[in-house]
Phi, psi and omega in degrees: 000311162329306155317302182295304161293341192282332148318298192297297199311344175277317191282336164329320235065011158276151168305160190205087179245180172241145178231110190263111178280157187281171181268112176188195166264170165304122161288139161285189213267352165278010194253296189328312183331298195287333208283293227296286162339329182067024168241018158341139162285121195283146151299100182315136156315154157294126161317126167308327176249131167197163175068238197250339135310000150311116156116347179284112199262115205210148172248149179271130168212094158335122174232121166294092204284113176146357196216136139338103185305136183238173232257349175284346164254003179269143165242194211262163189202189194238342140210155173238136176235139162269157154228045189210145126351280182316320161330301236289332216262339168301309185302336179288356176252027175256143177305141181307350205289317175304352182093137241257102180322083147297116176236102200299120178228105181265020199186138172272157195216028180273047173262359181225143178301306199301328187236027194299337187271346175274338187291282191278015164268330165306297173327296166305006160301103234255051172262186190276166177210117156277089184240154190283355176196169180309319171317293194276353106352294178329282169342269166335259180351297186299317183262339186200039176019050179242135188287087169261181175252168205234103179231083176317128183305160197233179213211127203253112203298346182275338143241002147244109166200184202197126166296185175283131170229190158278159159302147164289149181238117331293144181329144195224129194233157155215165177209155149302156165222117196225136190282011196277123156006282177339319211272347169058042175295345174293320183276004173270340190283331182286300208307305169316319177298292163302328207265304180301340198276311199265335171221111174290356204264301181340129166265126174246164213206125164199176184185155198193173164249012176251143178293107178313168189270180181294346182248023182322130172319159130257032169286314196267120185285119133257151205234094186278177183011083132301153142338113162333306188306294180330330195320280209281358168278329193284346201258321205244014170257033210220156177246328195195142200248148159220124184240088188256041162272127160335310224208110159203183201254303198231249199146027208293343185309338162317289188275023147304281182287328186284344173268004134255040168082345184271136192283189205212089140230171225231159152252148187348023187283160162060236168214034137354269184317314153332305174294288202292093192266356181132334211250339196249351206155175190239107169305104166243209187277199184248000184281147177274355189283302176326292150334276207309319166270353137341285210288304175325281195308305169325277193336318190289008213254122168286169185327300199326291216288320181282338137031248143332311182278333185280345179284306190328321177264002165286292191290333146321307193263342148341300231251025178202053155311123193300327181287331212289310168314319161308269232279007200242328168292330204276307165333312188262351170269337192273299164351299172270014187252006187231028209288342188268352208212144183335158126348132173255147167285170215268102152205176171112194190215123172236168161223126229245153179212147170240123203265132200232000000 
């Protein structure tokens, strides 16, 4: 997402630059000697285009993730967005000259004991805050009573969509599949499994980057690292998507499946609760039984009524169009660069800097 606004803010006419740490481990206490010293082994530069940043023509600015950032590797701007924990505790320590601290939170990110008290200290900071979904406002608010804007992620319809089609006879489900806890790929595979004991003629679908264990169904077709191109087919070759992640920040495999047409049901995750209303799809538990009769009962939904849910959830995700998304972040930055003063509309020309 960070990619994706750093397009529109440029075709806006904003400036745009990145301050990237560089990649490597903590040096040890002879290697800082030598670092401090200046006879440290250099570090390759980052390519400025990678990832999901390709292509994007942005100045770059190295930052030595082993040293504080100081305000002398920076040029001054007019805001800096974190998108890290870590980002957000370098921007706090910069001169306004460096620009007005946002700190962009697509996630909570208090998952490891060792830096969890640094974790909340970030939070409790008292800069604008952008987050992606309701829950995490709640949160914010509810643990450390600082206050945010809510700028849901967006879903870029031009390569997931779908004309209208019919249900498959017999019905066809998919989900990712990933081994982290979190993401709790064991209950759609529990969920596939019941579901399958009572109608066996039901197709599963999955895809994932990762190797399934040894006890995988081969009832359920997997597609590891499909081809981007592959993706957005396997999403509009589905009848019904299942998203049984525990933990999420956002969710976008939501509005995915839902800009192919295909309905959704979730469990309270992300922005699930955001999404999902009764018409595109179904909110159910973290239970596997309880799922399993989600998914039952949709099945049982005649063509018509399914439909009905696929235009729904098709116009869902319309209404959270990636350009749509943009302009709703550019939007909430121009905001806090205004804070004192009316709402602004997404224009203007600012220059922005992203700490990654």
């Amino acid at each position: 997402m960070a990619a994706q606004y750093t397009r529109h803010l440029l075709e806006q006419g904003h400036q745009v630059s990145f301050a990237v740490r560089r990649p490597g481990h903590e040096p040890g206490p002879k290697r800082r000697l030598l670092n401090l010293a200046g006879l440290g082994r250099p570090t390759l530069p980052l390519e400025p285009a990678r990832g999901h940043f390709e292509g994007l023509d942005v100045p770059v600015y190295h930052l030595d993730e082993a040293r504080p950032v100081r305000a002398a590797s920076l040029p001054d701007a007019d805001a800096i967005i974190s998108t890290l924990w870590t980002t957000a505790e370098w921007a706090s320590r910069l001169p306004a000259s460096k620009g007005r601290h946002i700190h962009f939170i697509q996630g909570y990110e208090d998952f490891n004991p060792r830096f969890s008290k640094r974790v909340r200290a970030v939070y409790r900071q008292r800069n604008d805050k952008i987050v992606v979904a309701s829950w995490l406002r709640n949160r914010l608010l509810e643990e450390f009573g600082q206050d945010s804007t809510v700028v849901m992620n967006g879903v870029d319809t031009a390569k997931f969509t779908a004309p209208e089609r019919p249900r498959n006879e017999p019905p066809r489900i998919g989900f990712m599949y990933a081994s982290l806890p979190d993401k709790n790929s064991a209950m759609a595979v529990e969920v596939a499994r019941r579901i399958h004991a009572l109608r066996p003629a039901t197709g599963f679908l999955s895809f994932g980057t990762g190797a399934v264990p040894d006890d995988f169904p081969d009832f359920i077709a997997y597609e590891r690292l499909p081809d981007q191109t592959r993706i957005p087919e396997i999403y509009r070759s589905c009848d019904l998507w299942l998203f049984v992640t525990r933990s999420e920040g956002f969710g976008l495999p939501i509005l995915e499946a839902m800009a192919s047409r295909t309905p959704v049901i979730a469990t309270p995750a992300g922005a699930a609760p955001d999404l999902i209303d009764g018409r595109n799809g179904v909110l159910s538990s973290l239970d596997a039984g309880e799922f399993t009769k989600s998914v039952l009962d949709f099945l049982d939904r005649s063509p018509e009524e399914w439909q009905a849910a696929s235009r729904a959830a098709f116009r869902t995700a319309q209404s959270r169009e990636l350009a749509q998304a943009a302009q709703d972040f550019e939007r909430a930055v121009l905001n806090c660069l205004h804070r004192n003063r009316a709402p602004v509309p997404a224009a203007g020309q600012m220059r922005s800097r992203m700490a990654r």
